[in-house]
C-alpha positions as CSV (number, residue, x, y, z in Angstrom):
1,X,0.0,0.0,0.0
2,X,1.5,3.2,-0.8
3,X,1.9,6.0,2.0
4,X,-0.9,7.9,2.6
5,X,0.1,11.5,1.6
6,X,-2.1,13.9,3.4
7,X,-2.6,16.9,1.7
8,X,-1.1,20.1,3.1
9,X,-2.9,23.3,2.6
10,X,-1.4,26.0,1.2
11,X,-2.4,29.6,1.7
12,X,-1.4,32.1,0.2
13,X,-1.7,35.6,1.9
14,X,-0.5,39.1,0.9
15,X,1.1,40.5,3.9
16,X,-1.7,43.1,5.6
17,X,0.6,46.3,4.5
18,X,0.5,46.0,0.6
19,X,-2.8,47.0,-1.2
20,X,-3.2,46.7,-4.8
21,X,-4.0,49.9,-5.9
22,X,-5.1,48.9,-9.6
23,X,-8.1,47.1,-7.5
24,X,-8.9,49.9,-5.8
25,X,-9.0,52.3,-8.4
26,X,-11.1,49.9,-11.1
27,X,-13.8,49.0,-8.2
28,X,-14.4,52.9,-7.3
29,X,-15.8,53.8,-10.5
30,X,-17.9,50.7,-10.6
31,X,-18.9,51.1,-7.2
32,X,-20.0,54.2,-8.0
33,X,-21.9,53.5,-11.1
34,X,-23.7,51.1,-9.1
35,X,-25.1,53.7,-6.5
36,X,-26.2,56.2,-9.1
37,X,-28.0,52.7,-10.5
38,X,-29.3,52.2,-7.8
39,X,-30.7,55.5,-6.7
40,X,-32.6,56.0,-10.2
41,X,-34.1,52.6,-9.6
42,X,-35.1,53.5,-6.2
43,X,-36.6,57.2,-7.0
44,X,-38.4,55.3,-10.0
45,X,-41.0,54.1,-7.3
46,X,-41.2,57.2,-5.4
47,X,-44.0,60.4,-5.1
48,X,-43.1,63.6,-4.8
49,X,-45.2,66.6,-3.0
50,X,-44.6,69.8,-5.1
51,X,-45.8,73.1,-3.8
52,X,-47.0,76.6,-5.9
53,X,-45.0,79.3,-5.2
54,X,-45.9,82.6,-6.3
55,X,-44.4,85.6,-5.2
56,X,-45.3,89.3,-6.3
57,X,-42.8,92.3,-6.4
58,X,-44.0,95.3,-6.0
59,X,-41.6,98.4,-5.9
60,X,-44.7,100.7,-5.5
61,X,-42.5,104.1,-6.4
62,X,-45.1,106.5,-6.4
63,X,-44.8,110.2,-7.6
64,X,-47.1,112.9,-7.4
65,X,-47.6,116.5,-7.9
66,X,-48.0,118.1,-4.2
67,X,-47.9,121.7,-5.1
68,X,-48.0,123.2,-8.2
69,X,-45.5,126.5,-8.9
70,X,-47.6,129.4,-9.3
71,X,-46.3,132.6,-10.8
72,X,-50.0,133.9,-10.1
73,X,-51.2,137.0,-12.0
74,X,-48.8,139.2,-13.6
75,X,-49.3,142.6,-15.4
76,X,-47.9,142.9,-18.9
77,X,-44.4,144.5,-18.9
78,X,-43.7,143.9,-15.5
79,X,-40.2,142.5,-15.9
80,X,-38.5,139.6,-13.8
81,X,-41.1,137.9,-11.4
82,X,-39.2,135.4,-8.5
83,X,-40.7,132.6,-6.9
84,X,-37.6,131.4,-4.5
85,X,-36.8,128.6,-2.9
86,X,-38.8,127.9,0.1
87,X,-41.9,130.6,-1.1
88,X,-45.4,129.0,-0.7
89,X,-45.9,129.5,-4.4
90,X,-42.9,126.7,-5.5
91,X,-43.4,123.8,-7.5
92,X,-43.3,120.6,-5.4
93,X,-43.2,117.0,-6.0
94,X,-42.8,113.6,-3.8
95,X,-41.4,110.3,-5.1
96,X,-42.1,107.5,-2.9
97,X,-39.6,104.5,-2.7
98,X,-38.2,101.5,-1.2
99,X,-35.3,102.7,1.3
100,X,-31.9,102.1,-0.1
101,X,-33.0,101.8,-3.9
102,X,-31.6,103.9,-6.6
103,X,-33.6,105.6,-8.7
104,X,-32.7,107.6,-11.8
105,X,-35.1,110.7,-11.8
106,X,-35.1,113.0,-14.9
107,X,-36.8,116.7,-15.0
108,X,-37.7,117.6,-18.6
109,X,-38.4,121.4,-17.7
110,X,-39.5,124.0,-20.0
111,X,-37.9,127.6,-20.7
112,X,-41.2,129.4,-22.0
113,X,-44.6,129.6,-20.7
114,X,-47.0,129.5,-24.1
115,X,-50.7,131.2,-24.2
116,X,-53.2,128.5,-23.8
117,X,-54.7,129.9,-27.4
118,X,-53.0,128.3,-29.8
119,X,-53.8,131.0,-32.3
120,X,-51.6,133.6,-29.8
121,X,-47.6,132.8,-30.7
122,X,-47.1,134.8,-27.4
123,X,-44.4,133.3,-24.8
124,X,-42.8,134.2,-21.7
125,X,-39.3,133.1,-20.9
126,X,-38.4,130.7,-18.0
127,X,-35.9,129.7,-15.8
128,X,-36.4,127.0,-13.2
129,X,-34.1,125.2,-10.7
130,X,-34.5,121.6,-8.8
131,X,-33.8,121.1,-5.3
132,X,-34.6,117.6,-3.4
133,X,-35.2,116.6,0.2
134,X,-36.4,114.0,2.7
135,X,-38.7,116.6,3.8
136,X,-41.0,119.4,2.7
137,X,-39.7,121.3,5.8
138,X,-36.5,120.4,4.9
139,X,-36.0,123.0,1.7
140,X,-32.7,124.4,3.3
141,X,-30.9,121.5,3.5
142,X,-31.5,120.4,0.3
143,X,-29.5,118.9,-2.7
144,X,-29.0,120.4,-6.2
145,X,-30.8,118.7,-8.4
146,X,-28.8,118.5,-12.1
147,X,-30.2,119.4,-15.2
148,X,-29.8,115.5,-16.7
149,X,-30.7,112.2,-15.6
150,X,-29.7,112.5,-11.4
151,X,-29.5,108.9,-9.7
152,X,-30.8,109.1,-6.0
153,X,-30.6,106.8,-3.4
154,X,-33.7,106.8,-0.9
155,X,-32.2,107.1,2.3
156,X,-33.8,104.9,5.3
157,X,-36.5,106.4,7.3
158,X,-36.1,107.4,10.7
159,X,-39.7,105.9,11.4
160,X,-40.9,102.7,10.9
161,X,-41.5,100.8,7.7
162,X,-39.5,100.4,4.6
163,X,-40.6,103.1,2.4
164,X,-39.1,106.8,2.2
165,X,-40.5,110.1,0.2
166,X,-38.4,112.5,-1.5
167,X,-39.2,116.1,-2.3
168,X,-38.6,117.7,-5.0
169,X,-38.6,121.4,-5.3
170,X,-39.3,123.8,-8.1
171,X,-38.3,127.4,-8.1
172,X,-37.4,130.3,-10.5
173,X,-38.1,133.2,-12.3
174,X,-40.5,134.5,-15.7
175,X,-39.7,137.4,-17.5
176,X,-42.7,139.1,-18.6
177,X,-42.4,141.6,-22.0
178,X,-45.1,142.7,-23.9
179,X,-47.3,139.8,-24.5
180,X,-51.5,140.0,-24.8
181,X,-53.4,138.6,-22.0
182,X,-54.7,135.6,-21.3
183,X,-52.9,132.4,-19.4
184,X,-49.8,131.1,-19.8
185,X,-48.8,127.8,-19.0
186,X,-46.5,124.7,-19.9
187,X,-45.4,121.2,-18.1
188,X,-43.2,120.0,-15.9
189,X,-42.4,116.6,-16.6
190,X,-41.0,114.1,-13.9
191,X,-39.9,110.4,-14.8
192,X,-38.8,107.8,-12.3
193,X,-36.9,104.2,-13.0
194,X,-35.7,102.6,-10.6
195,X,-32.4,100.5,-10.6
């Protein structure tokens, strides 16, 4: 009978400090493919809630005419007629903004006053100035307003709330010749855009 040969077993192990790193690198991107698999397949089955949003911006500028600027009546001839800064006859106007935003305000003011009959080529000359505040009480402390497009920033209010006014004021001077009677009149014309 021959021997009896048991067989020995033979392991063979990698010592625990080596790694292969060409495994580790080839089963990352596979493992990862496999999650993304897996996540569409599991969202396939799911419900979703979804709720309407809606949301309304409103930057509710505002402008207005407060006072109008009166020369009142004037006698033919009677030369240079001032309405200054400050004098109950001036021309005001209120913008109502947002504090903090920018606006770009533009006066488009005339240099003649033209007789309301259009048959009458009369016309008085003009000059008017700008001013604007944060108050109508405020005229003396107020900032020049330039002849082009001006960009203002509406400064916070002391009191409560988000909004601000600002006032601007409209003073100058006619020059009255020989021209026929009747009224004399023209616009004032105040755009707002805010930035």
């Amino acid at each position: 009978m021959a021997p009896l040969l048991t067989p020995i077993p033979v392991q063979s192990q990698l010592p625990l400090a080596m790694i292969n790193l060409n495994r580790v690198k080839s089963a990352f991107p596979q493992l990862f493919v496999l999650t993304v698999i897996l996540f569409v397949i599991g969202s396939l089955n799911a419900q979703a809630q979804f709720i309407d949003l809606q949301l309304n911006i409103d930057s509710r500028i505002t402008a207005r005419t407060e006072q109008p600027l009166e020369f009142g009546t004037i006698m033919s001839n009677s030369g240079r007629r001032m309405i200054e800064l400050g004098s109950p006859n001036m021309g005001i106007f209120s913008i109502t903004a947002l504090e903090n935003q920018n606006l770009l305000v533009t006066l488009d003011k005339p240099t003649e006053l033209r007789h309301q009959n259009p048959g009458i080529d009369d016309t008085i000359p003009m000059e008017l100035f700008s001013r604007y505040a944060y108050s109508t009480r405020n005229y003396e402390n107020s900032y020049l307003l330039p002849e082009t497009v001006s960009s203002i920033e509406v400064e916070p209010n002391p009191e409560p709330g988000p909004w601000n006014s600002i006032y601007i004021f409209m003073y100058g001077s006619v020059e009255v010749g020989d021209v026929r009677d009747g009224t004399y009149a023209n616009e004032i014309v105040l755009s707002v855009i805010y930035i």
